[in-house]
C-alpha positions as CSV (number, residue, x, y, z in Angstrom):
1,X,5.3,-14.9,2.7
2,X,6.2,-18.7,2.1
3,X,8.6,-21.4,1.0
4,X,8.8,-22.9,-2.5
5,X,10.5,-25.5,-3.0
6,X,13.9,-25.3,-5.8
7,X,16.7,-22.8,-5.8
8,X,16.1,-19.0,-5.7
9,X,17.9,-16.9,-7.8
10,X,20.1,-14.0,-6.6
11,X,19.0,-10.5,-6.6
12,X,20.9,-8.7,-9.2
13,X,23.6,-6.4,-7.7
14,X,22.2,-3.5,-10.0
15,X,18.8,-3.8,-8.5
16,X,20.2,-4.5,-5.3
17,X,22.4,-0.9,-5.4
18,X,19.3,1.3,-6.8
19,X,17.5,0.1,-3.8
20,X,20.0,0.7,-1.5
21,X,20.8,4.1,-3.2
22,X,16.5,4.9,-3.0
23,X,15.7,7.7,-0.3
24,X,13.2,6.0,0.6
25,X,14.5,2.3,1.5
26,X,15.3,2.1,5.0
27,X,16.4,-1.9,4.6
28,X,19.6,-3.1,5.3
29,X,21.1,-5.2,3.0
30,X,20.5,-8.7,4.3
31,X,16.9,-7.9,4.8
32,X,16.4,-6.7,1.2
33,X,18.4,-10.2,0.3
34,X,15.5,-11.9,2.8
35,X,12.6,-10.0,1.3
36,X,14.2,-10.9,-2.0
37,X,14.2,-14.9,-1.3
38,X,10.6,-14.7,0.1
39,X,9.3,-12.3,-3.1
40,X,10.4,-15.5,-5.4
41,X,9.0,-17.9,-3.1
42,X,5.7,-16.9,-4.3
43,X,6.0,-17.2,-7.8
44,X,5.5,-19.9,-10.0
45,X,8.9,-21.2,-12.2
46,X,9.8,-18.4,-14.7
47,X,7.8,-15.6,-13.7
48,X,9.4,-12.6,-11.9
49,X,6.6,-10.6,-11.1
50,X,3.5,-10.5,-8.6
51,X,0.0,-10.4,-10.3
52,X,-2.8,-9.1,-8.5
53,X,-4.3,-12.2,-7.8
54,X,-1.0,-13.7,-6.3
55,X,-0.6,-10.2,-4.3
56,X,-4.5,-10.2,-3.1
57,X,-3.5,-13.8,-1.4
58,X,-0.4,-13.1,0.5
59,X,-2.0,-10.1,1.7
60,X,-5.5,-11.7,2.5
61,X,-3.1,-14.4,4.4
62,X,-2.2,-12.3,7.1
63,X,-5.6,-10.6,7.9
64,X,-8.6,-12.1,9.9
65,X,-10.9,-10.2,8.4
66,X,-11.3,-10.0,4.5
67,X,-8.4,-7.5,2.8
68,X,-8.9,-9.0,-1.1
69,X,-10.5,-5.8,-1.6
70,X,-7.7,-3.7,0.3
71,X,-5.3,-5.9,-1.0
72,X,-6.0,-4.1,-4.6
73,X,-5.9,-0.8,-3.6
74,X,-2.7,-1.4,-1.9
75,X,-1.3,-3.4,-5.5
76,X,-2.4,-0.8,-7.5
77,X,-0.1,1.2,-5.5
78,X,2.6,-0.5,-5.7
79,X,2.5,-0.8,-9.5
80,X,4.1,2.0,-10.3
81,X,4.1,1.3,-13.7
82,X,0.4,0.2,-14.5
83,X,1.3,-2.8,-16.2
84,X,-0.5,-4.8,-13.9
85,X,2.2,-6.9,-12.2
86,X,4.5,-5.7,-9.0
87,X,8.0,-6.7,-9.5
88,X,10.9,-6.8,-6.7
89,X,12.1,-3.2,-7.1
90,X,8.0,-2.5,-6.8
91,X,7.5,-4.1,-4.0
92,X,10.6,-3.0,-1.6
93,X,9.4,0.6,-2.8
94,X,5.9,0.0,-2.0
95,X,6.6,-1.7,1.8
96,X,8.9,1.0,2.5
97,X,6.8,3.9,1.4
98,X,3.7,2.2,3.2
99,X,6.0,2.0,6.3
100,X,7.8,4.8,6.0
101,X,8.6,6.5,8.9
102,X,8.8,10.0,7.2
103,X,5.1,11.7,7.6
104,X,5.7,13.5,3.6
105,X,6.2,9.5,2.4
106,X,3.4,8.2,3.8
107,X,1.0,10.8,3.3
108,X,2.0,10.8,-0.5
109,X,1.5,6.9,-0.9
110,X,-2.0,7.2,1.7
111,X,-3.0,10.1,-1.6
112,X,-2.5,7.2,-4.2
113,X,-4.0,4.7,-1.9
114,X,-7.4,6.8,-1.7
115,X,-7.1,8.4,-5.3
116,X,-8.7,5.1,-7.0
117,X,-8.6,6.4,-10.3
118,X,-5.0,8.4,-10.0
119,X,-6.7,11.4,-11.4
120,X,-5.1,13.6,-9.0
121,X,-8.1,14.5,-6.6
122,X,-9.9,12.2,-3.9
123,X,-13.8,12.0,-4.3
124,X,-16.3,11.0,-2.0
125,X,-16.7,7.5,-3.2
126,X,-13.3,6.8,-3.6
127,X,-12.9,7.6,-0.2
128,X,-15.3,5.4,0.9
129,X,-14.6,2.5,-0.9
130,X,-11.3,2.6,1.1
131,X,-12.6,3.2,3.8
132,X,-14.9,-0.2,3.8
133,X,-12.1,-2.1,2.2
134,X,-10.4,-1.2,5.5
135,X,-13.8,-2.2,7.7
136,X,-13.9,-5.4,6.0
137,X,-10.6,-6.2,6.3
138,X,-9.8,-5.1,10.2
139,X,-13.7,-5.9,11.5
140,X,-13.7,-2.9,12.4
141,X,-18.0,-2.0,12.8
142,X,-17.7,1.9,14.1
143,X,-17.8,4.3,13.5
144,X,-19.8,3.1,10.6
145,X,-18.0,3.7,7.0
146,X,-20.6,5.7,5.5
147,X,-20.3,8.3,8.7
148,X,-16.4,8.0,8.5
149,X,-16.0,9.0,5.3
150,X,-18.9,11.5,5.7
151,X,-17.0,13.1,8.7
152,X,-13.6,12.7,7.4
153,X,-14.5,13.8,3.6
154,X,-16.5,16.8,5.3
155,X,-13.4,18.0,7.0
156,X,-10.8,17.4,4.5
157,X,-13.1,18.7,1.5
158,X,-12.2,22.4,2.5
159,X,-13.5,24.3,-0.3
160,X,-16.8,22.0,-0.3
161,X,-16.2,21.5,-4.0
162,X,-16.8,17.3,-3.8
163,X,-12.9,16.5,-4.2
164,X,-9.8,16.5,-2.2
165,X,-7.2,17.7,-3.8
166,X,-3.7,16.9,-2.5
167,X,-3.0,20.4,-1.1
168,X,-6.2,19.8,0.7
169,X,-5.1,16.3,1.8
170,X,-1.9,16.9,2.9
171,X,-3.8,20.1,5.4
172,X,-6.4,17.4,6.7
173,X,-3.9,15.1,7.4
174,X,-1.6,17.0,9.2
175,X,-4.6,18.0,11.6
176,X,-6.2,14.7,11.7
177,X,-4.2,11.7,10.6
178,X,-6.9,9.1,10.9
179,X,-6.7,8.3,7.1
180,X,-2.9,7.6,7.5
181,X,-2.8,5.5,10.8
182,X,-5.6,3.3,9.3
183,X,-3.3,2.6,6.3
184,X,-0.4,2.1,9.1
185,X,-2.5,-1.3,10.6
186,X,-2.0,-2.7,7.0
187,X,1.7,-2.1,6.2
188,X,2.9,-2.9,10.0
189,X,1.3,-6.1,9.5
190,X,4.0,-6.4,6.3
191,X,7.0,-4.8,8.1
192,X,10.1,-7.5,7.5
């Protein structure tokens, strides 16, 4: 992330032992502490949250391509509780799901990712929009996105009824993980 000048306040040991107690984190804790120190770095004085906008940035920052339009899916997320900002404990939970090593972790947060509107079920056009959020932000040019998602959605879409639901997901996945290795390019790139 960055430098900002002035001191950075501590974690909080609370916050600091419910991530360390979370499944899910796989940080020691002197990385969480350096996470922690470059989290704050990008917020302005008083605020202890990430907005979009400031989140769309950081993560545009480390792409060639253009990921402001990945960088929402991938904030939306993380905010876990809708309110529109990522704080700390939102963010370690986010990076280590994205990264998680454990195929049932990722594959749930890859379902959130692609289920734009969290209503439970993937549709066609949510699907693609990730899937050209992903183009635009790797430069990726083929297949095309349109035949990608057509393929993909085709094969995961197992009762042909225009949705993926997560049972089906969770089948297409485990017999073609293409969905969940493009989502790996993003969060390596944001691995500590």
């Amino acid at each position: 992330m960055g430098a900002r000048s002035g001191k950075v306040k501590r974690l909080k040991p609370k916050t600091l032992a419910e991530l360390r107690s979370h499944v899910n984190v796989y940080f020691t804790t002197e990385e969480i502490h350096e996470w922690y120190k470059d989290f704050m770095s990008r917020l302005q004085p008083g605020q202890s949250e990430l907005t979009k906008d400031q989140f769309v940035r950081v993560y545009d920052s480390v792409f060639e391509g253009d990921a402001a339009e990945f960088a929402e899916h991938v904030f939306r997320s993380f905010d876990e509780d809708g309110n529109g900002t990522v704080d700390f404990k939102e963010f370690i939970l986010g990076l280590c799901m994205s990264g998680s090593s454990d195929l049932q972790a990722k594959i749930k947060w890859a379902f959130t990712v692609y289920d734009v509107n969290g209503d439970g079920f993937i549709t066609k056009n949510e699907m693609h929009q990730i899937i050209k959020a992903f183009y635009k932000m790797t430069n990726c040019k083929t297949p095309s996105p349109q035949q990608l998602t057509d393929d993909l959605f085709k094969f995961m879409d197992c009762n042909q009824d225009g949705k993926i639901l997560w049972e089906e997901f969770t089948q297409g996945v485990s017999q073609d993980d293409t969905i969940v290795q493009m989502l790996q390019v993003s969060s390596d790139t944001n691995e500590g």
